[in-house]
MARZA-99186 format. One line per 4 residues: number of its first residue (from 1); their letters; for each residue x, y, z of N, C-alpha, C. Coordinates in steps of 0.001 Angstrom, whole numbers. Layout:
NUM) A) X:Y:Z:X:Y:Z:X:Y:Z; ...
end
This chain:
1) XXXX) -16771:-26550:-44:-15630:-26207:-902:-15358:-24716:-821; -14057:-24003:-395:-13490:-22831:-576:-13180:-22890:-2052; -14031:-21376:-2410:-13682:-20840:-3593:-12750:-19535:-3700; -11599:-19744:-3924:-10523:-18458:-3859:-10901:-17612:-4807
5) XXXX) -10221:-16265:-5052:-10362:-15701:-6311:-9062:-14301:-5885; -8934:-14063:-7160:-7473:-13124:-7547:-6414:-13512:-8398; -5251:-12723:-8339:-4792:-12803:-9715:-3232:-14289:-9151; -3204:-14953:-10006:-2396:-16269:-9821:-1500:-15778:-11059
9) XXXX) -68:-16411:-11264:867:-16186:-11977:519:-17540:-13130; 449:-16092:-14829:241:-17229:-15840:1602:-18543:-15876; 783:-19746:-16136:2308:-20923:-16363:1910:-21643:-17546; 3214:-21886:-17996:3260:-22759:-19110:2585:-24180:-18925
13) XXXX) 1899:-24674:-19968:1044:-25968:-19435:2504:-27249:-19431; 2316:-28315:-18669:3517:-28716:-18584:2439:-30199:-17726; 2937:-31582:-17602:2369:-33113:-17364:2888:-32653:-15491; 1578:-33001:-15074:1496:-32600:-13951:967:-34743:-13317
17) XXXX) 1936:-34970:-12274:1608:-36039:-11918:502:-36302:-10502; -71:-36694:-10556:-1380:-36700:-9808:-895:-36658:-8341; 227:-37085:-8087:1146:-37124:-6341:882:-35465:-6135; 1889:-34664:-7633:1808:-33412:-6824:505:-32281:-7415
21) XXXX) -328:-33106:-7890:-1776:-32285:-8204:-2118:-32375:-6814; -2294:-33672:-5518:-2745:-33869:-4768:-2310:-32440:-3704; -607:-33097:-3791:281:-32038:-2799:-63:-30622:-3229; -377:-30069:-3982:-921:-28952:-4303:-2087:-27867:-3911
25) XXXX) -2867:-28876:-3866:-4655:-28729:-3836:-4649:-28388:-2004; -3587:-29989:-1546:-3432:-30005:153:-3082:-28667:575; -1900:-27717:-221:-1525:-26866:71:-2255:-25332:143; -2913:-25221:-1307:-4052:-24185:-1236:-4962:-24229:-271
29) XXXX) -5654:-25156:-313:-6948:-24862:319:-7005:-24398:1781; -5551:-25134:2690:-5861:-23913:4174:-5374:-22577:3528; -4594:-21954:3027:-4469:-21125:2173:-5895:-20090:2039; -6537:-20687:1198:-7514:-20280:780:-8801:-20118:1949
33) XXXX) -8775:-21039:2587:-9799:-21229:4016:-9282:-20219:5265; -7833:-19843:5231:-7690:-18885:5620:-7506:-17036:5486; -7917:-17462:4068:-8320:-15814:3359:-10016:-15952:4279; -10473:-16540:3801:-11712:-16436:3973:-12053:-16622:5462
37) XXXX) -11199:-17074:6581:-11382:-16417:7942:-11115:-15412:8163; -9918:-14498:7035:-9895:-12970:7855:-10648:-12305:6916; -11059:-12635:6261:-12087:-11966:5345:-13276:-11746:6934; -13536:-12647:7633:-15237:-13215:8463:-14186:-11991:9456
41) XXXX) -12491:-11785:9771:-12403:-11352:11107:-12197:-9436:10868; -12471:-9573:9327:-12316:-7927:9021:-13970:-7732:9319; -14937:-8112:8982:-16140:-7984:9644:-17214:-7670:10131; -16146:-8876:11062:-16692:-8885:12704:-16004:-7690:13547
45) XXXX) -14549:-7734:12825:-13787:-7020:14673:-12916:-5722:13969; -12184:-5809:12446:-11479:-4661:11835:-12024:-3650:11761; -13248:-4083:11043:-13936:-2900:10552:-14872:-1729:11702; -15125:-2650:12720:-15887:-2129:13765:-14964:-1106:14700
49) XXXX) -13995:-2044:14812:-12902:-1427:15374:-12273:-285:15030; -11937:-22:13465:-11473:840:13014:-12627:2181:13148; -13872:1848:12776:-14774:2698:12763:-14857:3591:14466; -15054:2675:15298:-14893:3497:16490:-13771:4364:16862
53) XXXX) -12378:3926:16321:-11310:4657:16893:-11135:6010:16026; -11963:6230:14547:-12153:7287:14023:-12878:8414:14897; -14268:7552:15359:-14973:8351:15960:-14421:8946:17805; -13481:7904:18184:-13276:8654:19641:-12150:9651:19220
57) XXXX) -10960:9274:17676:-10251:10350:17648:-10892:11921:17662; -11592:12090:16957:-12503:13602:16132:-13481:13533:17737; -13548:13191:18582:-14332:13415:20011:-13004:13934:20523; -11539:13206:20669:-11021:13410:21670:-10651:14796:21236
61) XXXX) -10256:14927:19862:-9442:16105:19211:-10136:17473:19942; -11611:16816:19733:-12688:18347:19881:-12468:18891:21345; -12598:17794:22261:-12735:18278:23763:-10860:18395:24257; -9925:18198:23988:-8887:18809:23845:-8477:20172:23506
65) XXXX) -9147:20484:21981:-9151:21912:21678:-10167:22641:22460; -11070:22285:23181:-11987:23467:24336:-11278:23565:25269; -10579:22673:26069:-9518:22863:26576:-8431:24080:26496; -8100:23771:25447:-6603:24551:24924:-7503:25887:24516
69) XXXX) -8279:26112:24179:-8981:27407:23801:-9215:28200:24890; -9730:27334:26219:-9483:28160:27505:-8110:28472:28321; -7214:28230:27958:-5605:28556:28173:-5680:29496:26979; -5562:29750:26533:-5140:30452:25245:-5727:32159:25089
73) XXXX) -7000:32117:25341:-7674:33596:25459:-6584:34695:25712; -5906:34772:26988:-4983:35955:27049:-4268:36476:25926; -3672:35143:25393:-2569:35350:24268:-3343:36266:23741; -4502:35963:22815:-4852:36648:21619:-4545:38651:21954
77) XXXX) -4715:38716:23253:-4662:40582:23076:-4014:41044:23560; -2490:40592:23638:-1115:41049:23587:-585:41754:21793; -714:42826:22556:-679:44505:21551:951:43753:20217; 1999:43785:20695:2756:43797:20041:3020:42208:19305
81) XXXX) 2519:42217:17804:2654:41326:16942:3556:40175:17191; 4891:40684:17508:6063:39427:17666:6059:38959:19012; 5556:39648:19921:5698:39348:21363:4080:38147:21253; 3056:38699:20576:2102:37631:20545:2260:36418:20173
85) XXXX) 3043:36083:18902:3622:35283:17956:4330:34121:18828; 5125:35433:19680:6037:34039:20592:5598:33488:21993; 4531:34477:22470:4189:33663:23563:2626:32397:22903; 2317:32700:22000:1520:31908:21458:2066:30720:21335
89) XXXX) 3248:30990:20366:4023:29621:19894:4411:28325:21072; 4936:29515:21904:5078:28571:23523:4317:28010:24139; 3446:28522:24394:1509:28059:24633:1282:27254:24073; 1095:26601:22811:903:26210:22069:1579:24937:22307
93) XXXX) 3322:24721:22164:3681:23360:22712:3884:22951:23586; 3523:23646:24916:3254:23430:26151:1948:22214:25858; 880:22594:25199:153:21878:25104:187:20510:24946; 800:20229:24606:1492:18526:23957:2267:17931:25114
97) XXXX) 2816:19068:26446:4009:18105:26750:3455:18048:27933; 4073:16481:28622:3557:16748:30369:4889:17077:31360; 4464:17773:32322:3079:16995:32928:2072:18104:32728; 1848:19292:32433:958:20082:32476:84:20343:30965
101) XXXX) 462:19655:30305:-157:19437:28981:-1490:18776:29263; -2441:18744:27532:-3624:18336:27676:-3745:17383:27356; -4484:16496:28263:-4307:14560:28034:-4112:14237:27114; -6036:14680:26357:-6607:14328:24951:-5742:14778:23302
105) XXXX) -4758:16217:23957:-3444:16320:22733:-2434:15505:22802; -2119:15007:23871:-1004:14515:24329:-1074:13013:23209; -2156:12621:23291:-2278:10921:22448:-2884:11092:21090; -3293:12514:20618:-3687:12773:19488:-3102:12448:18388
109) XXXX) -3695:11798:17240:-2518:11932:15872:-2210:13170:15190; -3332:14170:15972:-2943:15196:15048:-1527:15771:15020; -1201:16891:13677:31:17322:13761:501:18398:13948; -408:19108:14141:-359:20271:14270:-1390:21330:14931
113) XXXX) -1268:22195:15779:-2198:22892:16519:-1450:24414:16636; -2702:25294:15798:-2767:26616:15392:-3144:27968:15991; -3010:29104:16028:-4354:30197:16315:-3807:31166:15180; -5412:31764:15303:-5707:33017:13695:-6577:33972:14991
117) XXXX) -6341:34795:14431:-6663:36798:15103:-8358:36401:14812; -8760:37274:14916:-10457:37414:14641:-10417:37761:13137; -9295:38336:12523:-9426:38513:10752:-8963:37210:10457; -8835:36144:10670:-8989:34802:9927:-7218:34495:10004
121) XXXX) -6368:35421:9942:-5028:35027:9335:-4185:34603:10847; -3878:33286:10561:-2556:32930:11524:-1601:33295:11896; -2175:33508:13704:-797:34266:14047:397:33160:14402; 557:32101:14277:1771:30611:14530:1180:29886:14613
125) XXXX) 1778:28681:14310:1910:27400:14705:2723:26619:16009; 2428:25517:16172:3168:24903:17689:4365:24633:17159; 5223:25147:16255:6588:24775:16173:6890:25598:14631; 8344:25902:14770:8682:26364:13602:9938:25080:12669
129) XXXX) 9803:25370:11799:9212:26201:10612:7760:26192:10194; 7103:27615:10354:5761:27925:10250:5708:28769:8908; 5362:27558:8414:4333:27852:6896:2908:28801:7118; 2399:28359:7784:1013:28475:8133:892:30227:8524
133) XXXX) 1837:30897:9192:1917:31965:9632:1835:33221:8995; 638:34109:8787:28:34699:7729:-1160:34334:6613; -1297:32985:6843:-2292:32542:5809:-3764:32994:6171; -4604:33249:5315:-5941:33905:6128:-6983:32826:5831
137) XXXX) -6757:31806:7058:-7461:30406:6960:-9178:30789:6706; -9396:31784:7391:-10778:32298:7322:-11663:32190:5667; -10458:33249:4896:-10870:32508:2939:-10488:31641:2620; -9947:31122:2987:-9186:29722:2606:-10274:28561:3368
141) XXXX) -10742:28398:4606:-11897:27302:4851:-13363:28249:4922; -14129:27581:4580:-15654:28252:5302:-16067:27659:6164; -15168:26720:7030:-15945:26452:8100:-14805:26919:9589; -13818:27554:8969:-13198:28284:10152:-13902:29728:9780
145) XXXX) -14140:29877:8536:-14901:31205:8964:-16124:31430:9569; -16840:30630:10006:-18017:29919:10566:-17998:29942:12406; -16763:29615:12078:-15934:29458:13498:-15866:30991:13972; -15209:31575:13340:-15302:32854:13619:-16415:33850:13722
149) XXXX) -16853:33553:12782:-18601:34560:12701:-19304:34236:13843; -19635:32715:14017:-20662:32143:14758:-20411:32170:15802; -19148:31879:16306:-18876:31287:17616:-19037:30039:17538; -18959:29095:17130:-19409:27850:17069:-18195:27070:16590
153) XXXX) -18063:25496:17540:-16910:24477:16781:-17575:23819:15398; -16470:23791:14399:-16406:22896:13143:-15637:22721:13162; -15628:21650:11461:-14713:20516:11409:-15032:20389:10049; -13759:20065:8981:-14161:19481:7831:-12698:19274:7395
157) XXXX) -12896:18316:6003:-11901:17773:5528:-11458:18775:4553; -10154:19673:4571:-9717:20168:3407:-8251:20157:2833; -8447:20464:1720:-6982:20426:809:-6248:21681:1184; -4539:22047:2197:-4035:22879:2703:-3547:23196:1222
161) XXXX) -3004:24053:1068:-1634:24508:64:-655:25096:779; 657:24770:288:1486:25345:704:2282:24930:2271; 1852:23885:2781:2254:23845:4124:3876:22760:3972; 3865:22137:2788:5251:21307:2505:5317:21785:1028
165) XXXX) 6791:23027:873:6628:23799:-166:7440:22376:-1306; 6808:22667:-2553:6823:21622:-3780:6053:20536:-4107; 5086:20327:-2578:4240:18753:-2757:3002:19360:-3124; 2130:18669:-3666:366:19225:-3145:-299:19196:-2143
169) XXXX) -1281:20174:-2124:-1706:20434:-1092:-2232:19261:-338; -1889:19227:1091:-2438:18082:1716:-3711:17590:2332; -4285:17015:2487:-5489:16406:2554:-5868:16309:4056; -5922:16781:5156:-6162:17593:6089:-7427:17222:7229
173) XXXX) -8326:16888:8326:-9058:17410:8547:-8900:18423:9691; -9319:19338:9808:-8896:20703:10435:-10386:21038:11489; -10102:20546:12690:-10783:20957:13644:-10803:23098:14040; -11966:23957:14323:-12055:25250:14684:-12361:25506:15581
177) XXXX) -12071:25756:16895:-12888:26119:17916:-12588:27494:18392; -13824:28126:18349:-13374:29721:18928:-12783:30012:20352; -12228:30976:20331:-11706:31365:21849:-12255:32259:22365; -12714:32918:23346:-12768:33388:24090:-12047:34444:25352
181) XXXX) -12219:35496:25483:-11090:36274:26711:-12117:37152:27363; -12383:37297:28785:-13019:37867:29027:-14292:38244:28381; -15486:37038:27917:-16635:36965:27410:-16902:37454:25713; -15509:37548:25128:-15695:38446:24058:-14529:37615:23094
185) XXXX) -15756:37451:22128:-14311:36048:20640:-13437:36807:20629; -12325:36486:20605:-10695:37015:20414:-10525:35995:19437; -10338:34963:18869:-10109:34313:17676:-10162:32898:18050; -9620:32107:16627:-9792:30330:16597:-8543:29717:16798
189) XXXX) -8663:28538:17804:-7799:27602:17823:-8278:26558:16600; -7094:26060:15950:-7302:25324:14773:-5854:24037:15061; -6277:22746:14421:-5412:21750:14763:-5907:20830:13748; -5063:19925:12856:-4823:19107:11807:-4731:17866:12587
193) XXXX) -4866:16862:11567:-4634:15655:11125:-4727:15045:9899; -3692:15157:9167:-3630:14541:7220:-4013:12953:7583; -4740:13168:6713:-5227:11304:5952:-3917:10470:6053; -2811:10682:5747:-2013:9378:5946:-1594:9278:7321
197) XXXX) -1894:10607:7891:-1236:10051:9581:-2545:9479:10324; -3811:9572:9902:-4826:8887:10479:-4547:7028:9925; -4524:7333:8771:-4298:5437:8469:-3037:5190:9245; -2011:6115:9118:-1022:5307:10445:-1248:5140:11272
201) XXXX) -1807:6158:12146:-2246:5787:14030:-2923:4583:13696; -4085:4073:12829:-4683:3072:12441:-4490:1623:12657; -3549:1866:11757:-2428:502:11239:-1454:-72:12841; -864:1153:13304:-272:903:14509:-1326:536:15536
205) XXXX) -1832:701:15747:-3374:437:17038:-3551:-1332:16289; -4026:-526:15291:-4218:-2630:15310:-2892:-3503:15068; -1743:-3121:14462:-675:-4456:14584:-264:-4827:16318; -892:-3482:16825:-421:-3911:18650:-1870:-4712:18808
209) XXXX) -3041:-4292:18287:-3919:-5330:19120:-3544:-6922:18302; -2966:-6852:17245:-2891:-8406:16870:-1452:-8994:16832; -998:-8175:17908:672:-9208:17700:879:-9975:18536; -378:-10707:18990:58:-11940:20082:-420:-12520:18955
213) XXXX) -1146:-12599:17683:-1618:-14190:17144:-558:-14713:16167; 816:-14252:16149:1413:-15330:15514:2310:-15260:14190; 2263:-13730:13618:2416:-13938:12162:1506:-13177:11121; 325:-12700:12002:-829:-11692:11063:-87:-10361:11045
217) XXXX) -683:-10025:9321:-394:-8795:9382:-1753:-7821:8822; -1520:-6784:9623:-2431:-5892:9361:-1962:-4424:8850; -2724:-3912:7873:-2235:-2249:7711:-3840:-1822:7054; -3760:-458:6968:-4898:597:6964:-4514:1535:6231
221) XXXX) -5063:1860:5030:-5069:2870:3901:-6320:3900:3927; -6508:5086:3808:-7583:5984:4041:-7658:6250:2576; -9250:6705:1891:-9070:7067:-12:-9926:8115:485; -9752:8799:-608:-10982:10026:-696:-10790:10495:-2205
225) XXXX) -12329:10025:-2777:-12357:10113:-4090:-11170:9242:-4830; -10252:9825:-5767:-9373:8418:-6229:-8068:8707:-5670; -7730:9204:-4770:-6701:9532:-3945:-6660:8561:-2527; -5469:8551:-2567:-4934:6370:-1522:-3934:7495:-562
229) XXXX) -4284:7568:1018:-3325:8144:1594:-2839:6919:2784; -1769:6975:2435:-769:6246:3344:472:6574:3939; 1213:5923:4977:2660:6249:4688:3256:4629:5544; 4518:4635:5073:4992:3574:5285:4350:1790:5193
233) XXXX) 3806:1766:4212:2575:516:3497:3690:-165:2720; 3649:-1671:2976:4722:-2041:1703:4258:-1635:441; 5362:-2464:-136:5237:-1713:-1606:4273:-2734:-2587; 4238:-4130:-2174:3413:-4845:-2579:2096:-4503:-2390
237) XXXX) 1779:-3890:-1322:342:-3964:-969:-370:-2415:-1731; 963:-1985:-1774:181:-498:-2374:111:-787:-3809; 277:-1573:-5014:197:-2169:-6024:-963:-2536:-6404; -1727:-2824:-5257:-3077:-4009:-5240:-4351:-3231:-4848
241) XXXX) -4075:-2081:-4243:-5056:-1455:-3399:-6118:-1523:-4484; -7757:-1687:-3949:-8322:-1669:-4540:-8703:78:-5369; -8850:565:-6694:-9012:1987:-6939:-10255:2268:-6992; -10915:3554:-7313:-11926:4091:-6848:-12849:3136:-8032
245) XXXX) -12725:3299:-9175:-13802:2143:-9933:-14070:1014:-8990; -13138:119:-8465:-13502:-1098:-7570:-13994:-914:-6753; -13624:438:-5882:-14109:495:-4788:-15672:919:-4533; -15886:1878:-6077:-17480:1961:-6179:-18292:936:-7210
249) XXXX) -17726:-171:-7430:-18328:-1320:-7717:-19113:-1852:-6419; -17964:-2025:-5482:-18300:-2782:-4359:-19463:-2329:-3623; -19301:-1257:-3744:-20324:-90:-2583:-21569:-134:-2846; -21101:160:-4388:-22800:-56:-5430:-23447:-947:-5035
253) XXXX) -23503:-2587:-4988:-23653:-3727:-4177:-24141:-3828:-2816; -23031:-3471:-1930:-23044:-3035:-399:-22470:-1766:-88; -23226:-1037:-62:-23136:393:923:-22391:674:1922; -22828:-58:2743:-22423:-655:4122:-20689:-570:4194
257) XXXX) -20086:-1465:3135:-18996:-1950:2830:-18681:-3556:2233; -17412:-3406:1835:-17434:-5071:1412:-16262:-5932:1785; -15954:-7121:1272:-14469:-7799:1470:-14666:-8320:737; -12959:-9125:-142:-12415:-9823:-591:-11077:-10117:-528
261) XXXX) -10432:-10770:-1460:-9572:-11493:-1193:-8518:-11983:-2463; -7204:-11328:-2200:-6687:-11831:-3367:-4866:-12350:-2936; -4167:-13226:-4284:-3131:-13717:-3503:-1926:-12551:-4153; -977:-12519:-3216:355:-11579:-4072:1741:-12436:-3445
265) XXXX) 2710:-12443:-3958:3716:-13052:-3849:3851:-14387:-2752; 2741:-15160:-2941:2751:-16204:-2479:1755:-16259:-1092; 640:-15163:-1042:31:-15689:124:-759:-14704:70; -1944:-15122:660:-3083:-14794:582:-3833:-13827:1461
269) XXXX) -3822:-12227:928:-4596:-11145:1705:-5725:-10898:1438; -6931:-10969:2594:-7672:-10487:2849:-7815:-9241:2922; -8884:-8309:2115:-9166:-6936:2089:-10579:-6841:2827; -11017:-5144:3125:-12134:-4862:3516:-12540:-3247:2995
273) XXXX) -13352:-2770:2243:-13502:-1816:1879:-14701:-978:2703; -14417:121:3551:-15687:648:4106:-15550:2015:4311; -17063:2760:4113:-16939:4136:3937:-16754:4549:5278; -16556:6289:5295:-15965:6936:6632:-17100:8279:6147
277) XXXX) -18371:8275:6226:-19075:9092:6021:-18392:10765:7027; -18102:10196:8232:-17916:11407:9164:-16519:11947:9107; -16160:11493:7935:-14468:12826:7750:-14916:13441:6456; -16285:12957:5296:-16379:13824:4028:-16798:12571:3144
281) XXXX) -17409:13358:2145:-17904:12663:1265:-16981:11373:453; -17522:10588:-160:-16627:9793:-772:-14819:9369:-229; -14908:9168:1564:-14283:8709:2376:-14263:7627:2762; -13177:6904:3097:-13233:5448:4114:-11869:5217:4191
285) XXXX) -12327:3812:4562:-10866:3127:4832:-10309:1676:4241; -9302:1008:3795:-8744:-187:3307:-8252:-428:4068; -8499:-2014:4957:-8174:-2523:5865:-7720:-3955:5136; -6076:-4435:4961:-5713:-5163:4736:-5644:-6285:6544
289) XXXX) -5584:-7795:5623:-5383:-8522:6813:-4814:-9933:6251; -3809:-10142:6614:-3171:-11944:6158:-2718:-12789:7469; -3284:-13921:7539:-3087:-14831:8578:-2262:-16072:8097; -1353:-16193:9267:163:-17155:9145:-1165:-18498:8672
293) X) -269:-19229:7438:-1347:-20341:7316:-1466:-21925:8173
end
């Protein structure tokens, strides 16, 4: 026996004739037997899946920016401020385009790719309008200042300000890799990716791996702490998302991660809740999944 569970619409009690108690029951239960296969296929294959394509993104991002850090050295010690500014800027979206662009940027989700002087503050961004230009990322992260001191690549998840003037600050992870010119740090290449454009690349990667079966739908929500980053998620599904109480119910339980299953306007989604230890603490991902019944 499949046991469903979630929220069903209250009804008035009303003489129900045993023909359509039957026709009813017939109707739920593949219904219900098919929550509980994509419940078994978030898993086996969503969750695994999703987890790896986190980890080759933040690989590809890194060996892209060593790349672009070795093109880039000259820029940094061109004397006159605006003349640096603009051959940087050019440099910079050269990077993205082919044919002479860098593979691993070229398919990146990130959105943006930066450089800062050896005093921490940004001299442009790969496109204007540049917010970013003047900010002294160096006090603003400690692990681009790290970047700078050490010589050494980091990476961490932080809250920007100011980069979309009126919204809050955005939720970010910001790759550092130092540069180099003639054996001697000249400053950091720096390059983004916000939490909702990672659950998009997400969501898109898997509705292409599952649009031969028929009718499934899949999407991908990223949380951190009680914050849900998405973009373009229906509006039903963002209603339901599980919130951070549920989500550290579940965890409490299984660590690991969990699934369930609930119905919304007539059909039955499968969820999967699992952490993303390697973008920051109290990270993961919501992997919705509903199969044609």
């Amino acid at each position: 026996m499949v046991v469903c569970t979630g929220s069903v619409p209250t009804m008035r009690a009303r003489p129900i004739h045993l023909a359509a108690l039957l026709l009813a029951l017939a109707t739920m239960l593949p219904a219900c037997e098919t929550a509980e296969h994509a419940q078994h296929v978030i898993h086996d294959s969503h969750a695994p899946r999703i987890t790896a394509l986190v980890h080759e993104d933040l690989e590809r991002a890194e060996t892209g920016l060593v790349a672009a850090s070795e093109r880039l050295g000259r820029g940094f010690v061109v004397e006159d401020p605006a003349e640096r500014a603009h051959q940087m800027r050019t440099a910079l979206a050269l990077l993205t385009e082919p044919p002479r662009g860098i593979p691993e940027l070229m398919i990146s989700p990130m959105t943006f790719i930066a450089v800062a002087g050896l005093d921490g503050v940004v001299i442009c961004r790969d496109r204007e309008p540049d917010p970013m230009a003047g900010q002294n990322v160096a006090e603003m992260f400690p692990h681009v200042r790290r970047a700078l001191t050490e010589g050494v690549r980091t990476r961490a998840l932080v809250e920007w300000p100011g980069l979309i003037p009126s919204e809050p600050p955005a939720v970010i992870m910001v790759h550092a890799v130092p540069t180099y010119y003639q054996g001697h740090l000249a400053g950091v290449v720096i390059a983004g990716t916000p939490l909702w454009r990672t659950a998009q690349r997400l969501t898109r990667q898997l509705q292409a791996e599952t649009a031969d079966e028929g009718g499934t739908i899949v999407w991908v929500y990223l949380y951190r702490g009680d914050q849900v980053h998405h973009r373009g998620t229906p509006a039903d599904l963002d209603t339901i998302v599980p919130d951070q109480a549920a989500r550290a119910a579940g965890l409490a339980i299984s660590p690991g991660g969990f699934t369930g299953e609930i119905a919304q306007f007539g059909r039955w989604y499968a969820y999967g809740v699992v952490p993303l230890p390697e973008l920051g603490p109290d990270v993961g991902f919501i992997v919705w999944r509903s199969d044609p019944v």
